[in-house]
N, C-alpha and C positions, 0 to 999 in steps of 0.2 A: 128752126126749119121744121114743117110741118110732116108728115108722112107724105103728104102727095106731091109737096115738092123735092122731097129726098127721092123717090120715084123717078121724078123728070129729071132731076141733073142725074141719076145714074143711067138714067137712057141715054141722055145726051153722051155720057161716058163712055158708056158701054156697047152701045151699037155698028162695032168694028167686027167684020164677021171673021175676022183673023182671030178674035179676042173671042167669039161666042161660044167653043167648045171647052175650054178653061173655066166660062163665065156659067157654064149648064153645070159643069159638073159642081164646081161650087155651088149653087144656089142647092144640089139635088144633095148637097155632105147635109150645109145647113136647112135643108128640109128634114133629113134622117135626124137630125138633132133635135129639132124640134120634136119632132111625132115624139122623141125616144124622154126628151121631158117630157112630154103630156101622159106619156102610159106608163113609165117606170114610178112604181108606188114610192111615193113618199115615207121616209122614217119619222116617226112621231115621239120628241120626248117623253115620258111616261113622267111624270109629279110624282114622290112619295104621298103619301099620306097621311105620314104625321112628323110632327118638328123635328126629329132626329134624323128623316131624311132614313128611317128603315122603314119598309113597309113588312117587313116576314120575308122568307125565303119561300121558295114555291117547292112542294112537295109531290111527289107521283103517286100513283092509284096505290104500289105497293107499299110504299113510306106509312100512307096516311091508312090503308088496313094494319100494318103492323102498332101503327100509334092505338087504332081507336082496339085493336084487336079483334078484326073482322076479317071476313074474305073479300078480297078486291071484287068479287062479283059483288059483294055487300055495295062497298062504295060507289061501285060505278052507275047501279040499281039506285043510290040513294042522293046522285051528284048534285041534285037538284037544290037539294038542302043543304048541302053543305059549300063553304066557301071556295068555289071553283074558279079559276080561271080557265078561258078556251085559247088555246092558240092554236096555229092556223093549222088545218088539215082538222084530223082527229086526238090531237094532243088536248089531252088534261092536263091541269095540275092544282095545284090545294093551295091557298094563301096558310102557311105557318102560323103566324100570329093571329088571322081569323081563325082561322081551326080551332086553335086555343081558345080563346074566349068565345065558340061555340060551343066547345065542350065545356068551360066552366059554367055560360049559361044552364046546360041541360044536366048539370049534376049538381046546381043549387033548385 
């Protein structure tokens, strides 16, 4: 059955005006439903990155000044370059394992 014929046999059904304020409020629950899938954000699996299924732990502005032994104004001045992650708002954080082999790069 098509959509336009599931329409007319619900009319035919549905058109008992005993029945129409039970049948409003329903259609207006799964209206709220609908809208509320369309605008509730979706969660998104995130993939590792590499075969062990670890990508590095994620590290904070103070973490990764005390690593590199800087002032987090240093870091936060320099976030550009280095392996940042943004999450939502104003949250930073540092990929571990890129950190790492960032800083091996620049000290070979």
């Amino acid at each position: 059955m098509n959509r336009a014929e599931h329409i007319a046999a619900l009319r035919e059904e549905i058109l008992k005006k005993e029945d129409l304020p039970s049948i409003i409020g329903e259609l207006a629950k799964l209206q709220a439903e609908a809208l509320a899938s369309l605008t509730t954000p979706q969660l998104v699996a995130v993939q590792p990155n590499d075969e062990n299924g670890d990508d590095g732990r994620l590290l904070t502005v103070a973490q990764v000044a005390e690593r590199l032994n800087e002032k987090e104004q240093w870091v936060r001045a320099h976030q550009d370059e280095l392996p940042r992650v943004q999450l939502p708002g104003r949250s930073i954080r540092f990929n571990e394992r890129k950190l790492e082999a960032w800083l091996k790069r620049r000290t070979t």
